[in-house]
C-alpha positions, 0 to 999 in steps of 0.5 A: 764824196761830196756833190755841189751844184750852183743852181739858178734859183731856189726850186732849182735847189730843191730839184737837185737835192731830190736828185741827187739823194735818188742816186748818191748814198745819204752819207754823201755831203750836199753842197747846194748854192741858191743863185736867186739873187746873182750873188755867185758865178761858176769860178766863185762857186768853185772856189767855194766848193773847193774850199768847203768840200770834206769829201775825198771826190768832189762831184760838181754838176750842172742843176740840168742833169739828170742821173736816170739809173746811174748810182754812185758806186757805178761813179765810183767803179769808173773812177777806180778803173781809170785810176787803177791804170794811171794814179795821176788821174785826178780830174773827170768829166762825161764829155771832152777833149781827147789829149792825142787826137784833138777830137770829142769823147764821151758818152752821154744824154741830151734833151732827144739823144743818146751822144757816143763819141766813143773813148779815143786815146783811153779817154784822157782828155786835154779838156772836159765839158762843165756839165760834169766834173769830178775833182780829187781833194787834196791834190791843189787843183783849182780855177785860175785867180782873176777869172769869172763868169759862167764859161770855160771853169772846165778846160781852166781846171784842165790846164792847171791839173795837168801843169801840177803833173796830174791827168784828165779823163773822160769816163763812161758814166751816161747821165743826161743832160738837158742843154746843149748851152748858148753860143752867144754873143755872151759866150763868145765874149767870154772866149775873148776873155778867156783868150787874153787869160791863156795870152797872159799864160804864155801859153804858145799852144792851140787849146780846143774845147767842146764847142770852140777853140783858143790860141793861147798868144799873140800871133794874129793869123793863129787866133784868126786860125783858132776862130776858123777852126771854132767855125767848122767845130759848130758847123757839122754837126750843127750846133742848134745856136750855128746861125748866131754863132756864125755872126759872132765869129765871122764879125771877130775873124773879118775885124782881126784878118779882113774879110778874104783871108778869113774866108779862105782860113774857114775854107781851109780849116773844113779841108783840114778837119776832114783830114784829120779825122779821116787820118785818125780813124784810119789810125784807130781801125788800124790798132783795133781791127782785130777787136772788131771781128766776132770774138776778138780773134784772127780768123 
């Protein structure tokens, strides 16, 4: 196994080791990289990890999380029992995208809280949180060419693993982290981007993530669409950020479709989300209700 993590400075680095060495065998191969000087960004550094890695996993992190009691047979056990029922299963996080339902999974820590969005659909995911991620070697997943900075390296990995035919999956591994990241004018910058990116891809699909959502072409009422829903993503439960977020959508909305529209698109996409939770949960109950009646069984 091989853990990497791009830290923001040189105690940052030395921080993680320390962690790290706590958790994960000494046998465990450690790349760290020192961002003192601005010399690395998120897709470059795993390009390099990738590159670079001799383990059969590799784990790359964020310089924020902390393991608490978690251990690296515990990882390792999570990671055989997905395998075990699905041997395309290549590609891990602790926080993501259900593949069926469209809606978050995970179970986790930040700053204040536990977080248990629970395992919908076994917890294969479409898309997963960059705080943590395990890659399997060898099997040619990597970050997309011509892309760069510090946002959406996670749903990019997702999208390649499942176009080489392989799987996605959150598993319940609850470490913690201490950020819920920035949803700022630099973020949202970085969604534009990385929309042209998934335009470039023709890909004619909604793609959603933790913290917003894309539509991967040209239709200009489906982007507006896409930035609507990316508004009530935030919204409830609010996003520490919600009020500068809030500006950076509302000014890209009210540019591509007018400021009425847009309004009515956010109105209808809270209708809309209601909906289609309260569909999904009626589904899940309606599989597993007998498995929450005291002892699994029928009375």
């Amino acid at each position: 196994m091989t853990v990497c993590c791009l830290c923001r400075d040189e105690q940052a680095a030395g921080n993680m080791s320390d962690r790290i060495r706590r958790s994960f065998p000494t046998a465990t191969e450690l790349l760290i990289l020192d961002n003192s000087v601005g010399e690395w960004d998120c897709y470059g550094a795993i390009r390099h990890f990738l590159k670079e890695a001799q383990g059969d996993l590799i784990v790359v992190i964020h310089d924020d999380i902390e393991f608490g009691d978690l251990s690296a047979s515990l990882l390792l056990e999570r990671i055989r029992e997905v395998s075990s029922k699905d041997q395309a299963a290549s590609l891990f996080g602790v926080a993501g995208i259900s593949i069926k339902e469209q809606r978050g999974i995970g179970h986790f820590y930040d700053a204040s809280s536990e977080q248990n969005w629970g395992f919908h659909g076994g917890g294969q995911a479409s898309s997963l949180d960059e705080c943590f991620l395990v890659i399997k070697n060898g099997q040619g997943i990597n970050v997309s060419d011509g892309l760069e900075g510090y946002h959406f390296y996670g749903t990019d990995l997702c999208l390649n693993t499942m176009r080489l035919g392989l799987s996605c999956y959150v598993i319940d591994y609850p470490l913690i982290h201490k950020s819920a990241g920035s949803l700022n004018e630099n973020f949202f910058a970085a969604r534009d981007r990385f929309e042209e990116h998934l335009l470039n891809q023709c890909l004619d699909r909604f793609v959603r993530t933790t913290c917003t959502v894309f539509y991967g072409a040209q239709n200009r009422r489906k982007r507006c669409w896409a930035l609507a829903l990316s508004y009530v993503l935030i919204e409830s439960p609010r996003h520490r950020d919600f009020d500068l977020a809030r500006r950076c959508i509302l000014k890209r909305g009210f540019d591509r479709c007018g400021r009425l529209l847009f309004c009515l698109m956010i109105l209808f996409a809270r209708l809309t989300n209601r909906c289609s939770r309260l569909l999904s949960d009626a589904t899940w109950w309606r599989q597993n209700w007998r498995k929450r009646l005291p002892g699994g069984k029928v009375p």
